[in-house]
Backbone as a ProteinNet text record, in pm:
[ID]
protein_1_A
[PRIMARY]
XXXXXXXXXXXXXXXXXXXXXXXXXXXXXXXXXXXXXXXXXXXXXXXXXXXXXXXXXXXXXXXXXXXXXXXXXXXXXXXXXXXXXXXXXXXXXXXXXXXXXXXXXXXXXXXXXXXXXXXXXXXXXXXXXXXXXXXXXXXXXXXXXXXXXXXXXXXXXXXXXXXXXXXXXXXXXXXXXXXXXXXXXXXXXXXXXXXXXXXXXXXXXXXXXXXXXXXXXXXXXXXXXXXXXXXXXXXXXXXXXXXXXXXX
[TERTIARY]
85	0	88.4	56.9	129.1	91.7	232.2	238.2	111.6	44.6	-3.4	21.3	-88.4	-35.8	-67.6	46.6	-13.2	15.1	-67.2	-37.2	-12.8	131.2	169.4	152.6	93	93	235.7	223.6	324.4	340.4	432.9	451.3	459.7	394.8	380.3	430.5	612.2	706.1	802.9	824.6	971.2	1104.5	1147.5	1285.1	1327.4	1480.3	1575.8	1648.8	1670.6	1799	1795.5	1965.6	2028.7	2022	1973	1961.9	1812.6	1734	1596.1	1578.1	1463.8	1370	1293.5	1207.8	1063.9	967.6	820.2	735.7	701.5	766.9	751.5	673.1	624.8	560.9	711.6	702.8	816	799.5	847.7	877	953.8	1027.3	1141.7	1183.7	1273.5	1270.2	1245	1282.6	1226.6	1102.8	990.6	849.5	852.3	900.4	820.1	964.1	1027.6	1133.5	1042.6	994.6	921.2	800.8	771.9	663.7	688.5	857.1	889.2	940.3	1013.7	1034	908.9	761.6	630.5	570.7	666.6	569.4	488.8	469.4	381.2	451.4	388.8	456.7	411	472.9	441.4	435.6	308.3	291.5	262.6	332.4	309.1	158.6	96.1	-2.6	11.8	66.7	74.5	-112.9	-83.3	-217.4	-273.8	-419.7	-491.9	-608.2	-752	-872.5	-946.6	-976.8	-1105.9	-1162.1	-1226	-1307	-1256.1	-1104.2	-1058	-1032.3	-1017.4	-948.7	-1100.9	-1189.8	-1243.6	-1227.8	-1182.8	-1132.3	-1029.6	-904.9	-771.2	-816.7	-877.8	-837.2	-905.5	-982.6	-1064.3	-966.6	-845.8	-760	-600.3	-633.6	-533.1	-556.4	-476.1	-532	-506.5	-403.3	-375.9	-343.6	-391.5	-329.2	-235.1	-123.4	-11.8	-62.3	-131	-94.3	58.8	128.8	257.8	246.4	346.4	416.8	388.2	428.9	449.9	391.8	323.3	313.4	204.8	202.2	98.2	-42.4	-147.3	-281.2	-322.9	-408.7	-461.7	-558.1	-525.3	-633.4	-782	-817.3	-932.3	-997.7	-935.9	-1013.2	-1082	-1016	-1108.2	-1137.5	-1177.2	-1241.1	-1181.3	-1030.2	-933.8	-896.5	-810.1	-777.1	-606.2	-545	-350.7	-268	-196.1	-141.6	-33	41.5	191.2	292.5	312.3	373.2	353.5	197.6	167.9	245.8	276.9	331.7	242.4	269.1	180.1	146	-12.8	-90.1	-40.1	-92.6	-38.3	-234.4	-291.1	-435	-451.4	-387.5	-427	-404.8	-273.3	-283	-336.9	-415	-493.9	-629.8	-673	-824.6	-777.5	-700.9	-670.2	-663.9	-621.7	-550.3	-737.1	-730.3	-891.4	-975.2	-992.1	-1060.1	-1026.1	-859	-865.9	-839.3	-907.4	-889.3	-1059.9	-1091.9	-1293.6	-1354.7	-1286.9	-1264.6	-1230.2	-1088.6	-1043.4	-1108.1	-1203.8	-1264.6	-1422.5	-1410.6	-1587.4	-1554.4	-1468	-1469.3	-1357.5	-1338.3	-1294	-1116.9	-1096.9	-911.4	-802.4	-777	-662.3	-561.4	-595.3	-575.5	-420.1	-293	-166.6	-181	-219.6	-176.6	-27.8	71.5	194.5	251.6	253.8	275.4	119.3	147.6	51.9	-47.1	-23	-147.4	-215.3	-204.9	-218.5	-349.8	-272.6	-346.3	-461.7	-440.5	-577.9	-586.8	-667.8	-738.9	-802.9	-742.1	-827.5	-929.6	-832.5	-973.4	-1065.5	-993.8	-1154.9	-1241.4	-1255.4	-1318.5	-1370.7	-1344.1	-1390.5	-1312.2	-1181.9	-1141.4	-1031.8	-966.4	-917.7	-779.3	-684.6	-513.9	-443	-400.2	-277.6	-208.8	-226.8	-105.2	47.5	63.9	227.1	306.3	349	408.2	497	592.2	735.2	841.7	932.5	991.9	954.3	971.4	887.6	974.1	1061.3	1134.7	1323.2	1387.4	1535.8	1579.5	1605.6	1613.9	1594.3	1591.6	1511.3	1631.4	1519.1	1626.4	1682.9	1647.1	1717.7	1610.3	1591.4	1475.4	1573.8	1447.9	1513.9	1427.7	1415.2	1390.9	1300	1187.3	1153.9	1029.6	1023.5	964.6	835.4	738.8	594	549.8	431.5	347.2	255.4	184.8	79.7	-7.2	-119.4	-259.1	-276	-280.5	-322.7	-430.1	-452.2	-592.7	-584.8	-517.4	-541.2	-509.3	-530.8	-479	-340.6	-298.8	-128	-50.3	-135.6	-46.5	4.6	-95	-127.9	12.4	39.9	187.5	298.5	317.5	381.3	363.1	383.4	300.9	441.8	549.6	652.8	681.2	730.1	720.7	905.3	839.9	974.3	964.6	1128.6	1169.4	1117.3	1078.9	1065.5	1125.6	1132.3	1146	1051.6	1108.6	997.1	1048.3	952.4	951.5	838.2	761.2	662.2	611.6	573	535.3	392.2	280.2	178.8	103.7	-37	-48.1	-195.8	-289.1	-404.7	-445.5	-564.9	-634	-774.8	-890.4	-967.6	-974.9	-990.2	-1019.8	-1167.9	-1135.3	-1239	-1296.9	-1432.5	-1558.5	-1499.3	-1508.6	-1490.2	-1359.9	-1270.9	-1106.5	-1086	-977.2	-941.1	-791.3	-746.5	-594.8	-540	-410.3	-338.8	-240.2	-120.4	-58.4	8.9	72	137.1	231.4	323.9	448	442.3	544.9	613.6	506.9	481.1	457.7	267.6	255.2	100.1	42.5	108.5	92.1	73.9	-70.4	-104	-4.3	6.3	91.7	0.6	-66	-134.1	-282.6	-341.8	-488.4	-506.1	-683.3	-762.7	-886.3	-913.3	-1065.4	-1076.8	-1195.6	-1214.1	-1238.5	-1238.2	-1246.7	-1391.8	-1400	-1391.7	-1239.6	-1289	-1212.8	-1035.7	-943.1	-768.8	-752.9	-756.2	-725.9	-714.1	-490.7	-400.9	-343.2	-334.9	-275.7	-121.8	-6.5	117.7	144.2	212.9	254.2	432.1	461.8	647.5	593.1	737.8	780.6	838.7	791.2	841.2	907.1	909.4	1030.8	1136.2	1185.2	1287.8	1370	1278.1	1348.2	1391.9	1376.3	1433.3	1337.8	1239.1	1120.8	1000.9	955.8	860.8	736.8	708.3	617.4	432.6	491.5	338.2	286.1	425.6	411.1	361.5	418.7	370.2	242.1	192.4	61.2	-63.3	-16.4	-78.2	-111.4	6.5	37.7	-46.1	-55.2	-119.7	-244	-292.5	-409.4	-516.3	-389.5	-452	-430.2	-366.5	-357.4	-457.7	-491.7	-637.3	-763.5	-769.4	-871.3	-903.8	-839.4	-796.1	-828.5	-815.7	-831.6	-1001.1	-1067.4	-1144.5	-1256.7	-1195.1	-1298.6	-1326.1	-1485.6	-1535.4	-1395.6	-1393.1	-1380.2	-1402	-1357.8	-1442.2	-1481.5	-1509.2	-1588.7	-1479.4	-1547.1	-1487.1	-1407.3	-1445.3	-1352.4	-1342.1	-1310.6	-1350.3	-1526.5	-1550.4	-1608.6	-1635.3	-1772.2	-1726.4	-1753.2	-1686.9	-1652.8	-1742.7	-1877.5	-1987.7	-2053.5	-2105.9	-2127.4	-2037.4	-1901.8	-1874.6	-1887.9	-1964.5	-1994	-2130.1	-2101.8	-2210.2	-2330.5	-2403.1	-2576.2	-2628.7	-2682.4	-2733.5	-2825.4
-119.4	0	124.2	260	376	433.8	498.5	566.5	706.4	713.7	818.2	971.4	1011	1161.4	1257.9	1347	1439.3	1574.3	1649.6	1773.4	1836.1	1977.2	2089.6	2227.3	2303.8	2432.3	2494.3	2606.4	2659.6	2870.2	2882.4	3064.7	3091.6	3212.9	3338.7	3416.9	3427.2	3551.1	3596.3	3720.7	3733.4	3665.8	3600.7	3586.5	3589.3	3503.8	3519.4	3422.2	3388	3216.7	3281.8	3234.9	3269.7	3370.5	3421.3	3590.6	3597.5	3542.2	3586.5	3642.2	3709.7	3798.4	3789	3763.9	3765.6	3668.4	3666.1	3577.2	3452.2	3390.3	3244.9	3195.5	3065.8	2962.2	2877.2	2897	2858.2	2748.6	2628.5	2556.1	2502.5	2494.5	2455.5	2304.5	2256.2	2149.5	2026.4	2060	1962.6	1910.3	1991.7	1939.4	1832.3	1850.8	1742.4	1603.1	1651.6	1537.3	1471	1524.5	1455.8	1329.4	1403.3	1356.5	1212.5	1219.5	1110.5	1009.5	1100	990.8	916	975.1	960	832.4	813.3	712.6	775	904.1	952.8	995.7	1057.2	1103	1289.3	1395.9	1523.1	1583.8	1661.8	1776.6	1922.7	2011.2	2143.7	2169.7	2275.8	2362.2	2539	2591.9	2715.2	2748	2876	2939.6	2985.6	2964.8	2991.4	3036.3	3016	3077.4	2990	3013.2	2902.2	2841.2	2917	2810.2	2686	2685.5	2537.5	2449.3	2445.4	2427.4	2276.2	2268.7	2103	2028.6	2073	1992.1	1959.4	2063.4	2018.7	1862.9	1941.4	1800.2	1638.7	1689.1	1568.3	1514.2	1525.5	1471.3	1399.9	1454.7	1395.8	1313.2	1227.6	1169.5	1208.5	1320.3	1371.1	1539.9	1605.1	1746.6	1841	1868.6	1941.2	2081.6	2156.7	2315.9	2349.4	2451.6	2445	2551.1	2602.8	2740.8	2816.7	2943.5	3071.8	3203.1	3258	3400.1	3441.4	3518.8	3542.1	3551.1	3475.9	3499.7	3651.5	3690.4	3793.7	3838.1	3926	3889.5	3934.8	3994.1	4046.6	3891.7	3773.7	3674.6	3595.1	3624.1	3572.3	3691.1	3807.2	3937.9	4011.3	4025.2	4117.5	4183	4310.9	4440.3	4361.2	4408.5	4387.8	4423.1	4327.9	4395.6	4440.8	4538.8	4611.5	4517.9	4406.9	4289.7	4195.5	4146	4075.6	4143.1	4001.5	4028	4105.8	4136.2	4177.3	4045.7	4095.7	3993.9	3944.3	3767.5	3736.8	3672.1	3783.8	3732	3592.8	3631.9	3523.2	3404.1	3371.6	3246.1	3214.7	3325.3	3312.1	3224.6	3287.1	3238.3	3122.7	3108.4	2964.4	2863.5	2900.7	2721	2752.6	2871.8	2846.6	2705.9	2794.4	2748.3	2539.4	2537.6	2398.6	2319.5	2393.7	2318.2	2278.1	2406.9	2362.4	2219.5	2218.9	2113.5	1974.3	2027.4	1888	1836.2	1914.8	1854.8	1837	1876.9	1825.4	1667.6	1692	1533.6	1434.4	1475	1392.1	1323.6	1457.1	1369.2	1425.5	1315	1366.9	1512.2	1544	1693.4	1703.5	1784.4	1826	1969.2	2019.9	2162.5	2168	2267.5	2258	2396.8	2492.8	2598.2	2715.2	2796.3	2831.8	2751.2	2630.4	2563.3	2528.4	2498.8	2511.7	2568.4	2725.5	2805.3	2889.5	2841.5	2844.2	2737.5	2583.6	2531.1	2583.9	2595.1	2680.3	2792.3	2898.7	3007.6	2936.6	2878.3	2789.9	2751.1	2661.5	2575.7	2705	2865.4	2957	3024.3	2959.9	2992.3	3138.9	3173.9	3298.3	3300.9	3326.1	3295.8	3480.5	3429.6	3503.9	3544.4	3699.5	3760.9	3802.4	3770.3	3754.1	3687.8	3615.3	3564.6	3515.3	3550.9	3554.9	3388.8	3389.6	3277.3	3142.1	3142.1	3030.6	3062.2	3176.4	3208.1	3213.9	3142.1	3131.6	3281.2	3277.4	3418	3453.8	3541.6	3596.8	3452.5	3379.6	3265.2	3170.4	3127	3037	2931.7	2822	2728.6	2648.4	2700.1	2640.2	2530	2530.7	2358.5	2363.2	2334.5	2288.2	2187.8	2163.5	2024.9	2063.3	1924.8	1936.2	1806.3	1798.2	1700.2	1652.6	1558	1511.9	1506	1529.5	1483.4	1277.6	1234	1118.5	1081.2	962.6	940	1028.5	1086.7	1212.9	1076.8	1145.7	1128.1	1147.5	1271.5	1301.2	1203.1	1175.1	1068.9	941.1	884.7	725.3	796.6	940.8	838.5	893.7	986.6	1042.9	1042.1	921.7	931.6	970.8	1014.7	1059.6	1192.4	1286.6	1409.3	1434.9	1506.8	1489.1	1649.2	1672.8	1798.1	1817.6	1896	1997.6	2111.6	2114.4	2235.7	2345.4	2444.8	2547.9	2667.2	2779.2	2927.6	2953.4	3034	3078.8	3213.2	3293.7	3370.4	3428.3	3349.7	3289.3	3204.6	3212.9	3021.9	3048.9	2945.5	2945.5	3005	3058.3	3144.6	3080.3	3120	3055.2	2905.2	2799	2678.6	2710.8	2659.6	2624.6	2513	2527.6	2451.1	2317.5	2166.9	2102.4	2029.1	2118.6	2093.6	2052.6	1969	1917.9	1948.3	2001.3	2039.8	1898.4	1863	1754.2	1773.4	1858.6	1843.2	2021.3	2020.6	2192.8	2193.1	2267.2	2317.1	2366.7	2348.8	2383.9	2488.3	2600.3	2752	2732.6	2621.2	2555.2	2645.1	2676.4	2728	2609.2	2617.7	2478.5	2461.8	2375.2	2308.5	2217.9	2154.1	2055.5	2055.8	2067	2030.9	1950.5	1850.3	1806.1	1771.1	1707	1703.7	1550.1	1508.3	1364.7	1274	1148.7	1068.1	1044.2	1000.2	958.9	1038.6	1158.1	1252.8	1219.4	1273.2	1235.9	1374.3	1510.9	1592.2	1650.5	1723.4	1689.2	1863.8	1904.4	2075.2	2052.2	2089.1	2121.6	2233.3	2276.3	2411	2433.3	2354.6	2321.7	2278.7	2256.1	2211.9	2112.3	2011.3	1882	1809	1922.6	1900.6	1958.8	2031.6	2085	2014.8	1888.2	1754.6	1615.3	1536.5	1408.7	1266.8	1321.9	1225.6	1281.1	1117.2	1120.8	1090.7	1083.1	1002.9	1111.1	1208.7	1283.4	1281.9	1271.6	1302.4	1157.5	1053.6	888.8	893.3	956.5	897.5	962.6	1098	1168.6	1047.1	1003.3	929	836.1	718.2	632.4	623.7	720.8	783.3	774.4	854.8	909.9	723.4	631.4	525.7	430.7	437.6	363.9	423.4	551	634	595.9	551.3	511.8	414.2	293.6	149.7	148.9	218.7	192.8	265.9	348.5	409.7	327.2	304.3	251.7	236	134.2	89.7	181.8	283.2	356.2	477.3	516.6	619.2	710.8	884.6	989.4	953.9	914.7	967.1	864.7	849	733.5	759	633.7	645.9	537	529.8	449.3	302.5	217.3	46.6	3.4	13.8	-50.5	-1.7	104.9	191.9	82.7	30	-31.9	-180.1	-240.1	-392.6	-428.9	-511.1	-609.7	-582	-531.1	-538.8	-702.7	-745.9	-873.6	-931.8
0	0	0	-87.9	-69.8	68.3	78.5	190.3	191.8	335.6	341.6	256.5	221.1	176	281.5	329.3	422.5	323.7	383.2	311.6	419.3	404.8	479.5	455.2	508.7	469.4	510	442.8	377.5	391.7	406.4	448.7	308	333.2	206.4	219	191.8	199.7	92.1	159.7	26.1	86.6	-91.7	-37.2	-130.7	-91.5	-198.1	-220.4	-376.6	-375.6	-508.4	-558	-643.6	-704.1	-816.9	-871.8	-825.7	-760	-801.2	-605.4	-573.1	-487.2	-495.1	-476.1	-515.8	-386.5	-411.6	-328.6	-369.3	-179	-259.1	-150.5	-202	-59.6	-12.2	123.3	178.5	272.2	351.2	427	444.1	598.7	612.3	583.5	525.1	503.2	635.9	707.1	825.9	873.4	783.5	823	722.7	594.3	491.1	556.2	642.1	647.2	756.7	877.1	989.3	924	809.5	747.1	685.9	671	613.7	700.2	826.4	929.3	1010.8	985.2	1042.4	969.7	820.2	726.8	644.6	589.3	535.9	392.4	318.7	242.1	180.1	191	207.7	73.3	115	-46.4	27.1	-8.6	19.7	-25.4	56.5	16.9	58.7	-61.7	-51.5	-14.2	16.9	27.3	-87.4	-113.8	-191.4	-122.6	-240.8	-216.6	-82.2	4.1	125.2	45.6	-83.5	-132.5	-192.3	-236.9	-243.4	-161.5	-18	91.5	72.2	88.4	63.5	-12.7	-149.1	-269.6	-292.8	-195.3	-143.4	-43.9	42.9	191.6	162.1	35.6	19.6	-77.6	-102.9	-165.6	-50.6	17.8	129.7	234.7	273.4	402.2	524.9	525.2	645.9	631.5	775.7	740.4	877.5	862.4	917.9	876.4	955.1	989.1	1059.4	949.6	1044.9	1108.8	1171	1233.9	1123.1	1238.5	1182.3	1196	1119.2	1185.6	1312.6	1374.4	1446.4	1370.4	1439.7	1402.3	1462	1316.7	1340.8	1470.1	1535.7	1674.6	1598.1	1524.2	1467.7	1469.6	1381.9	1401.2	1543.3	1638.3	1764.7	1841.9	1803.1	1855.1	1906.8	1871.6	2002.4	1923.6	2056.9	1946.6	1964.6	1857.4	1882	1973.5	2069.6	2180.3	2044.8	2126.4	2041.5	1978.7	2055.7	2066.4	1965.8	1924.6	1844.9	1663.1	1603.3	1484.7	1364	1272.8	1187.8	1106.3	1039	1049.5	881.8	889.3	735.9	678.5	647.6	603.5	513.7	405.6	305.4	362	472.7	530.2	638.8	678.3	790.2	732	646.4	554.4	493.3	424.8	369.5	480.9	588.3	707.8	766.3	827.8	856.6	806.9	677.9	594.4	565.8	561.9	549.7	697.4	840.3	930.8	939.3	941.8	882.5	795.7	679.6	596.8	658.9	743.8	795.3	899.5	999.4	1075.9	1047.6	914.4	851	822.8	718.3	671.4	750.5	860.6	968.1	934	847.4	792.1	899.8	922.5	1094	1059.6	1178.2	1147.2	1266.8	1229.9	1334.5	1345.8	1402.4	1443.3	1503.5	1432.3	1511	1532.1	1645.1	1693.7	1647.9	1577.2	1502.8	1422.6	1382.1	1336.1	1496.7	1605.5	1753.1	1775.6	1722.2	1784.7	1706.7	1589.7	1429.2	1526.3	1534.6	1503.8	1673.1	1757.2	1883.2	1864.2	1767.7	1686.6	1619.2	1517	1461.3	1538.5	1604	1712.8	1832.6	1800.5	1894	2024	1975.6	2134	2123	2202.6	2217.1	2237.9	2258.6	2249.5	2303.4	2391.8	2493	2401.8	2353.4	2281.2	2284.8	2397.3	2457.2	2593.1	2604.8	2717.4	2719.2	2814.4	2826.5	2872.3	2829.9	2863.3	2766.5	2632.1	2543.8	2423.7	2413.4	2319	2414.5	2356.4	2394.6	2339.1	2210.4	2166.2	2066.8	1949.7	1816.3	1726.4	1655.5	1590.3	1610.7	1766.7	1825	1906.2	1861.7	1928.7	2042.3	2155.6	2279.1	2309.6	2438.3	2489.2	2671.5	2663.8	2796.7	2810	2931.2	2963	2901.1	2856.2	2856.7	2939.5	2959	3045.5	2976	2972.7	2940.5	3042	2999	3049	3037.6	3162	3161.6	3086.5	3013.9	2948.9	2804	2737	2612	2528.3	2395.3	2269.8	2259	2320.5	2357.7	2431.9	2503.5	2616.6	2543.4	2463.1	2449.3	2315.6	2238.2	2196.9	2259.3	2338.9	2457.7	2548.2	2648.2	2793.3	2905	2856.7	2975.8	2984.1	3071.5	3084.7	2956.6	2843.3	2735.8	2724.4	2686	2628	2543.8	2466.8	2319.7	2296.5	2122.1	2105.7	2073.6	2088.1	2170.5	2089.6	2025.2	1982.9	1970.9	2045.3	2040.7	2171.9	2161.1	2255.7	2291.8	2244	2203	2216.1	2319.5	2362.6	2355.9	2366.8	2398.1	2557.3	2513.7	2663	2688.6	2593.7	2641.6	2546.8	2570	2502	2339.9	2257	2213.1	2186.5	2123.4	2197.4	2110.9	2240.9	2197.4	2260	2229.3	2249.2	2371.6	2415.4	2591.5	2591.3	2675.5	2748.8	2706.7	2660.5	2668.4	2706.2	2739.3	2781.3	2804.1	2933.9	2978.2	3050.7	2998.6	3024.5	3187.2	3236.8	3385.7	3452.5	3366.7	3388.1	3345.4	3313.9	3330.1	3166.1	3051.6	2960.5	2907.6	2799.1	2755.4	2632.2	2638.5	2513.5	2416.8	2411.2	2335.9	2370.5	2293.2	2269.5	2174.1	2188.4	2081.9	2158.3	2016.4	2029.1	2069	2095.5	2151.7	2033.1	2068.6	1936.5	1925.6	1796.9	1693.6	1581.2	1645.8	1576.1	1568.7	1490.1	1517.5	1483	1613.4	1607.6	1709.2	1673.5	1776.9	1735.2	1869.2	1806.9	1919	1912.5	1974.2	1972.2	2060.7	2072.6	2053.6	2042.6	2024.7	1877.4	1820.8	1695.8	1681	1701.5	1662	1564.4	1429.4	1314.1	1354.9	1436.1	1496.2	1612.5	1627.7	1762.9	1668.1	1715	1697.1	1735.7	1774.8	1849.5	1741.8	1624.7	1521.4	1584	1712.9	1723.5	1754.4	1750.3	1724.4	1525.2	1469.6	1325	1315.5	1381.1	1344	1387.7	1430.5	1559.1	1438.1	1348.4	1247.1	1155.4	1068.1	971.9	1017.5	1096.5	1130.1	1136.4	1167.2	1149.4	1015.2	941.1	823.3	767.4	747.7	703.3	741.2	884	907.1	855.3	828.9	799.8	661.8	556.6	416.6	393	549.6	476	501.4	517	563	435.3	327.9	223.6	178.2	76.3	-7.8	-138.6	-211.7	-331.8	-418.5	-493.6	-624	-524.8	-411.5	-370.5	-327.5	-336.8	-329.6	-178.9	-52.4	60.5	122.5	263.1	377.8	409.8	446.6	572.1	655	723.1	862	760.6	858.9	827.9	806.6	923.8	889	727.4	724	592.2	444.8	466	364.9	368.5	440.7	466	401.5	292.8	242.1	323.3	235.7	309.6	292.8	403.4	436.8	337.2
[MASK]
++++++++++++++++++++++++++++++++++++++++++++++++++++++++++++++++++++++++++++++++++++++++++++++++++++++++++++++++++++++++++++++++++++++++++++++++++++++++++++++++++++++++++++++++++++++++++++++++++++++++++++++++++++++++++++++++++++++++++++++++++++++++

């Protein structure tokens, strides 16, 4: 059987390689590598229109929101502390848009730093515009403990208190609807949320392509691979097991 497809979103910036400048969709190479140490196999998704974002996910079996810029506070009703980054819209509406998607048609969903804290706005919830001690220094990913919640989705593939790496100054405040605490840092700043099962949707607040431990990216992948064996023959998506069993 082929390996899972996950899809990664992707930054909308300027840069620069060889004579050229210009705007590109960017990702660091270490996410589509996690993806590969996870068993999966990775396709970028630059940002586009919301309205493609179901005809994207209904083509993947798995989806990685990555890092990166600050969410706009306008989207969960706040004004900008000074602090917060300036806002990156188009990829705000696009991951929106394909975390909506991913938790309609039920395709295991990773939130990782900023994908975190989109799928918390989606789901309604509100996010702490600055807090101190979560950043080592401008460029430099540091390292501190996280915990699990006994009983999570987090636990069952991380159940020991493990290092991460960590950049962010940015965390969830109020929960949204739905979501359960999985696991928080020393300073009781949540680190991990999801949703309950049926569902396979897992948000982090560290960066886990930036460590050495696959096993939140495996726990994705695995996911998305049971989710697969389980579609109809010939039919557009998954669905449930019974739904594809011989009528009597």
């Amino acid at each position: 059987m082929s390996k899972p497809l996950i899809g990664v979103t992707t930054y909308l910036d300027q840069a620069r390689w060889g004579v050229w400048d210009m705007e590109a969709a960017l990702l660091p190479a270490r996410y589509p590598g996690l993806v590969r140490e996870g068993g999966g196999l990775a396709v970028m998704l630059p940002p586009d229109g919301p309205e493609a974002a179901a005809a994207v996910v209904a083509r993947l079996d798995g989806l990685v929101v990555a890092g990166g810029a600050d969410v706009e506070p306008v989207r969960y009703g706040a004004e900008p502390d000074p602090r917060t980054g300036p806002p990156a819209r188009a990829r705000d509406a696009w991951e929106l848009a394909l975390i909506d998607a991913a938790l309609a048609s039920g395709t295991p969903l990773l939130g990782i730093c900023r994908g975190m804290q989109l799928m918390n706005v989606a789901l309604g919830g509100t996010l702490v515009q600055h807090l101190d001690g979560h950043v080592e220094a401008v460029g430099v990913i540091g390292r501190h403990a996280v915990k699990p919640v006994p009983g999570t989705l987090y636990a069952s593939l991380v159940p020991e208190l493990a290092e991460v790496p960590t950049y962010h100054h940015q965390a969830v405040d109020r929960l949204g609807t739905g979501l359960t605490v999985s696991a928080h840092a020393e300073d009781g700043t949540v680190e991990a949320v999801e949703l309950a099962a049926p569902a396979w949707a897992l948000g982090v607040q560290w960066h886990p392509e930036m460590g050495e431990d696959p096993r939140v990216m495996r726990g994705l992948v695995e996911a998305a691979r049971a989710r697969r064996e389980v579609t109809v023959p010939g039919a557009s998506g998954p669905v449930d097991a019974l739904v594809s069993a011989p009528v009597p």
